[in-house]
C-alpha positions as CSV (number, residue, x, y, z in Angstrom):
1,X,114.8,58.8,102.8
2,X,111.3,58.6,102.6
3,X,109.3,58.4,99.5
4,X,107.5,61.6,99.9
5,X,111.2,63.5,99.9
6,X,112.7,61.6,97.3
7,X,109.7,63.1,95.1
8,X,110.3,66.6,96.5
9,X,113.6,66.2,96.1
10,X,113.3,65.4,92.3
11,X,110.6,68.0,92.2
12,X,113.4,70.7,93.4
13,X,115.9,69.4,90.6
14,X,113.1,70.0,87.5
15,X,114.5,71.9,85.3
16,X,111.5,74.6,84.3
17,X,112.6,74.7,81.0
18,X,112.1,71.0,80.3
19,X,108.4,71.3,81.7
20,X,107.5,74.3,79.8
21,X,107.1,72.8,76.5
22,X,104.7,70.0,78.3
23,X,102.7,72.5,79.7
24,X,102.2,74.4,75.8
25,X,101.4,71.4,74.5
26,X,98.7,70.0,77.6
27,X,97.3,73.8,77.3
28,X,97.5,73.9,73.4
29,X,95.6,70.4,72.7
30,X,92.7,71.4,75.0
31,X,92.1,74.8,72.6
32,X,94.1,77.5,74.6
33,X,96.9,79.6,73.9
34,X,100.4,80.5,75.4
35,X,99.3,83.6,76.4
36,X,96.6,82.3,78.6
37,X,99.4,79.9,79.8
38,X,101.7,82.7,80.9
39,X,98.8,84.9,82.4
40,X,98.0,81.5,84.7
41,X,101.9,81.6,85.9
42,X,102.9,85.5,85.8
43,X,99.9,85.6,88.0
44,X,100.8,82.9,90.6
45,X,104.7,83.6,90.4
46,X,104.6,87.3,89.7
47,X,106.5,87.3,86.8
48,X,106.8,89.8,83.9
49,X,107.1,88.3,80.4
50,X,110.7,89.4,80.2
51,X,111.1,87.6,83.4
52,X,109.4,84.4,82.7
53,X,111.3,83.9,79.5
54,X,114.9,84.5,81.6
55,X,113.3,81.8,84.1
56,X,113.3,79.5,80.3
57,X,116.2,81.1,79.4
58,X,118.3,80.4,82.0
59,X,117.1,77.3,82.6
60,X,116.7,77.0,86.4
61,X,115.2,74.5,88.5
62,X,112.2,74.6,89.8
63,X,113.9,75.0,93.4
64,X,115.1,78.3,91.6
65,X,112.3,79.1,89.4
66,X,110.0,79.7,93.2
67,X,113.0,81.2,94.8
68,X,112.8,84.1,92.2
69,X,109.0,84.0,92.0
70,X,106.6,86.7,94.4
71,X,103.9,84.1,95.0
72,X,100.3,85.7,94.8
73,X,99.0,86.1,98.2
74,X,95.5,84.7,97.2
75,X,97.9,81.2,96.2
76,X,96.4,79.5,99.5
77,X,92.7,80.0,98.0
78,X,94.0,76.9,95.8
79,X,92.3,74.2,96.6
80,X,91.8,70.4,95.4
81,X,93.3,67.3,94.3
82,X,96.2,67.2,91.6
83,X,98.5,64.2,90.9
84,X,96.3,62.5,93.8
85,X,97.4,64.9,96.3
86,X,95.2,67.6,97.8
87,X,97.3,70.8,97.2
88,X,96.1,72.5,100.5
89,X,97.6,69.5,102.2
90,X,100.8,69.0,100.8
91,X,103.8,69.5,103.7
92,X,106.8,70.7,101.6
93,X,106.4,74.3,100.4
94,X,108.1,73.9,97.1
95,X,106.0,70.6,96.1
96,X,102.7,72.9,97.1
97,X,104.1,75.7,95.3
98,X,104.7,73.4,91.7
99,X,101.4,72.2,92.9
100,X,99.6,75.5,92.6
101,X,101.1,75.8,89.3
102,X,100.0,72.0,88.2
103,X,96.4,73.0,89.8
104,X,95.7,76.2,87.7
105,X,97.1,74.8,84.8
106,X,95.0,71.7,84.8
107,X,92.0,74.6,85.1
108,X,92.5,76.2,82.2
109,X,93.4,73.4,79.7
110,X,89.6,72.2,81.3
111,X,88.2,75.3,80.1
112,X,87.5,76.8,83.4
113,X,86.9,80.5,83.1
114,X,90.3,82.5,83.8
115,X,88.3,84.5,86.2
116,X,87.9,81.3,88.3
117,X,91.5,80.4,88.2
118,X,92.8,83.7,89.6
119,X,91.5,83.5,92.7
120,X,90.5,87.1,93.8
């Protein structure tokens, strides 16, 4: 098994609820709030808020979590490097799709403007 699907591999098994709280605090430190968090992911995923916290709740992998998601159709306007990788180059759907989420989320803890972020 190659190194690349080890890492998706481990990247399906996440368990959402375990990266939630790092994703608060990476948001949090940088001077934004939770809510802008879960406007970032209810728009990539398509969640509700009741929806998001059964996602939590529930605690399903991130295999799951994207299973049960809608993915915005204006996702593929995400563009750039994150965790070294370009996103609009990554091969595996559910490693692009966490990479989305890694991508927007890194945005807004840099301040960009939540306009920006949600692609249009």
């Amino acid at each position: 098994m190659s190194t690349q699907s080890k890492q998706d591999e481990r990247i399906a098994k996440m368990v959402f609820a375990k990266v939630y709280p790092y994703l608060v605090d990476k948001v949090e430190k940088k001077g934004h709030t939770v809510e802008e968090l879960h406007a970032v992911i209810k728009w990539l995923t398509g969640f509700t808020e009741k929806q998001l916290q059964n996602q939590i709740d529930d605690e399903v992998t991130m295999e799951q979590f994207f299973n049960n998601a809608k993915l915005n159709p204006n996702a593929s306007k995400i563009t750039g490097v994150i965790c070294g990788y370009r996103v609009e180059d990554i091969e595996n759907p559910l490693t692009q799709k966490t990479r989305y989420m890694d991508k927007l989320i890194d945005e807004l803890a840099r301040g960009k403007k939540m306009e920006s972020i949600l692609r249009k």
